[in-house]
C-alpha positions as CSV (number, residue, x, y, z in Angstrom):
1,X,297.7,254.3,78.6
2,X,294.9,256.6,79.5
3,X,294.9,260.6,79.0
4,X,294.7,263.2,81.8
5,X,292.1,266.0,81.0
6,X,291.7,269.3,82.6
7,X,288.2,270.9,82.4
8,X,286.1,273.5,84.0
9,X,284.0,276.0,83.4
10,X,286.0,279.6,82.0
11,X,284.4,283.3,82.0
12,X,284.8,284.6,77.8
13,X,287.9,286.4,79.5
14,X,289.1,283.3,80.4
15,X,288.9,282.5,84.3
16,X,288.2,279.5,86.2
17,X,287.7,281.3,89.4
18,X,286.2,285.6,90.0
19,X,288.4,287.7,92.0
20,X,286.6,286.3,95.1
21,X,287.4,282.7,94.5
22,X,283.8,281.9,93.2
23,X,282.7,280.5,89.7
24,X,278.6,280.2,90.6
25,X,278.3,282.3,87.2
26,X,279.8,278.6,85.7
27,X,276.7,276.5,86.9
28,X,276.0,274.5,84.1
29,X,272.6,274.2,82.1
30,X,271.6,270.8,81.3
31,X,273.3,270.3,77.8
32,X,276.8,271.2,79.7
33,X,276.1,269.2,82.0
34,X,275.1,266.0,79.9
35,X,278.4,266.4,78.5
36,X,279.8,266.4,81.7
37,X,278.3,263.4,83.1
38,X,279.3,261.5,80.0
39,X,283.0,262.6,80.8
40,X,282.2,261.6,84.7
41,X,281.1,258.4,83.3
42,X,284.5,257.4,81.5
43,X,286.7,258.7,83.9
44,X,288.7,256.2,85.6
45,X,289.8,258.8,88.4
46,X,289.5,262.0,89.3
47,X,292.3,264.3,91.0
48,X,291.8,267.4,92.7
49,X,293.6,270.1,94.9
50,X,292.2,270.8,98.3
51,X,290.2,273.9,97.9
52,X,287.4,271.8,94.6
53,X,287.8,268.9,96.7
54,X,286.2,270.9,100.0
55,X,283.8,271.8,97.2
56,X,282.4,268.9,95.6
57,X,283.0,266.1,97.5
58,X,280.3,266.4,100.5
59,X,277.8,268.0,98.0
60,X,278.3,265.2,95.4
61,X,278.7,262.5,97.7
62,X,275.2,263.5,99.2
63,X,273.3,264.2,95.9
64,X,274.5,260.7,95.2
65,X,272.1,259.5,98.3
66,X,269.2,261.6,97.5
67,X,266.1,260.3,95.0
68,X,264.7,263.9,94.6
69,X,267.9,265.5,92.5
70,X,266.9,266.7,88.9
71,X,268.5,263.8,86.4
72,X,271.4,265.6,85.1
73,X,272.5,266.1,88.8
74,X,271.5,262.6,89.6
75,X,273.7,261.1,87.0
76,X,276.9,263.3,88.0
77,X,276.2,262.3,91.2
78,X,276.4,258.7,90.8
79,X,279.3,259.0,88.5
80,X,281.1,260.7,90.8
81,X,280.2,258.6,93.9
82,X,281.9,255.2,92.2
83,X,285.2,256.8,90.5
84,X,288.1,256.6,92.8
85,X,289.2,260.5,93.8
86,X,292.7,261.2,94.8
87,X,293.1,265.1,96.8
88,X,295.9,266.3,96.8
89,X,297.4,268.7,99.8
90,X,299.3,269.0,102.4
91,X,297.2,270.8,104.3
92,X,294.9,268.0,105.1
93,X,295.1,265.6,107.8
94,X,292.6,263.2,106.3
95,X,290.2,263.0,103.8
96,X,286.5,262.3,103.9
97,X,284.0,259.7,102.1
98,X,286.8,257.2,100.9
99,X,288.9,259.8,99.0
100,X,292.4,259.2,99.5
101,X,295.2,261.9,100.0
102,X,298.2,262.4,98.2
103,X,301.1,264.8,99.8
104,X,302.0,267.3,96.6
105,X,305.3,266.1,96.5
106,X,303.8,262.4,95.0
107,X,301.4,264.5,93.0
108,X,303.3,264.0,89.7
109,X,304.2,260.4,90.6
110,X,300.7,259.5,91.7
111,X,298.8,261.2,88.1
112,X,301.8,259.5,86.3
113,X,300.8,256.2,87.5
114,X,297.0,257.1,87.0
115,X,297.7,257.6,83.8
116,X,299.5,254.5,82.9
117,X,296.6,252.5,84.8
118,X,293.7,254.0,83.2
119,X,292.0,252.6,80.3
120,X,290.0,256.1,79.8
121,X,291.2,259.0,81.2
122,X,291.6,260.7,84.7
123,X,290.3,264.1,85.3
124,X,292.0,266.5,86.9
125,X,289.9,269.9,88.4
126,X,291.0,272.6,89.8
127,X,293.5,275.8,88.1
128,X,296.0,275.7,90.8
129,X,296.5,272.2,90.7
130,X,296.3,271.6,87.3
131,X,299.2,274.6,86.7
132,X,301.6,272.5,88.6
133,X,300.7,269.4,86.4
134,X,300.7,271.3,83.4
135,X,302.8,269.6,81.1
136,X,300.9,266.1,81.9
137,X,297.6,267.2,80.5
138,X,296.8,265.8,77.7
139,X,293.3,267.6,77.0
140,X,291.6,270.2,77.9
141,X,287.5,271.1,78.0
142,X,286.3,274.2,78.8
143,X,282.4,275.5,78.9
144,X,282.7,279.2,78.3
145,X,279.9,280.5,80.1
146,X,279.1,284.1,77.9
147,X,279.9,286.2,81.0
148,X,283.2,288.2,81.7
149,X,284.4,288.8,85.3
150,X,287.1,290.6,84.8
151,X,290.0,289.4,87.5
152,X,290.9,286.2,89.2
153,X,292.2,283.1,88.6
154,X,292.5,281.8,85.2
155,X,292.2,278.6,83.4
156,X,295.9,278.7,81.8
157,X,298.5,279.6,84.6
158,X,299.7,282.8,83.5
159,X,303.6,283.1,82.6
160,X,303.3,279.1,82.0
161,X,304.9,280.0,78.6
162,X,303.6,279.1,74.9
163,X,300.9,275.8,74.7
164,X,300.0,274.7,71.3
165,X,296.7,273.3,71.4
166,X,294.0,271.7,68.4
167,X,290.8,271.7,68.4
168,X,289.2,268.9,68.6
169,X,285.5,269.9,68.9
170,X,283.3,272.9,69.8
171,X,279.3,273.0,70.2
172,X,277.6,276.4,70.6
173,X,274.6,275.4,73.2
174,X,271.3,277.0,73.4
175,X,272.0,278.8,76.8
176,X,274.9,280.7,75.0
177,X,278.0,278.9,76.3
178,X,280.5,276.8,74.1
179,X,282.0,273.4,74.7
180,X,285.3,273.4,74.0
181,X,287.8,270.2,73.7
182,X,291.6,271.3,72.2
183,X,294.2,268.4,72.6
184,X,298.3,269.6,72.9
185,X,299.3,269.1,69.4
């Protein structure tokens, strides 16, 4: 049975998103992002909510087309172009570049099954959908970028209640940031 893991980049105060719904201050240098093309790489799936699917999946799907991307990118890309991406919402009437949709009342069903089918893992992205799927994750990976921004929408859903977490590994990396992995305990 394969895991599910959560990860994104988190502000030092500990947000996924800014008060205005961006996280450009996240863009990963080149060591986070070799780390994140090696977690691309074993994924057997990847679930998202609507609003990171609207914004990775036309950028990712075109860098995987284009010969010019630096090689960090260029290996993302193509990871992300051949692992199967589930979206789910139910504000979508279709999806786009062979993605397929998944209504949020199958959401638990759907990662469930994921799950059980995966040899690896399946990565889940997103805060708000990952708050509703809390209790499934079995992992989660953070890149703390060393910026704080103050408001907006975190990385643990606040009022979720107590998690107890382990750490499993953390790399400090030149640019300043740290790689966190804790797994529930």
């Amino acid at each position: 049975m394969g895991e599910l893991i959560y990860s994104m980049g988190v502000s030092i105060d500990g947000y996924a998103e800014d008060a205005e719904g961006g996280f450009d201050w996240a863009a990963p240098d080149d060591e986070v992002h070799a780390l994140a093309n090696q977690q691309a790489r074993e994924a057997s799936a990847f679930v998202y909510g609507r609003r990171m699917y609207d914004t990775l999946d036309d950028y990712w799907m075109q860098a995987a087309q284009e010969d010019s991307r630096p090689r960090v990118e260029a290996e993302f890309a193509a990871a992300y172009a051949a692992t199967p991406r589930f979206v789910v919402s139910d504000s979508l009437a279709a999806t786009r570049n062979g993605a397929t949709l998944v209504p949020r009342t199958a959401a638990r069903t759907t990662v469930t099954r994921l799950k059980a089918e995966s040899g690896t893992h399946v990565d889940i992205g997103g805060p708000t959908l990952a708050a509703t799927l809390m209790d499934l994750i079995d992992e989660f990976r953070m890149w703390v970028s060393p910026v704080a921004v103050g408001a907006g929408r975190p990385f643990f859903p606040t009022g979720a209640g107590q998690l107890d977490l382990r750490l499993v590994e953390c790399q400090e990396l030149p640019s300043g940031a740290l790689w966190l992995r804790y797994r529930r305990t």
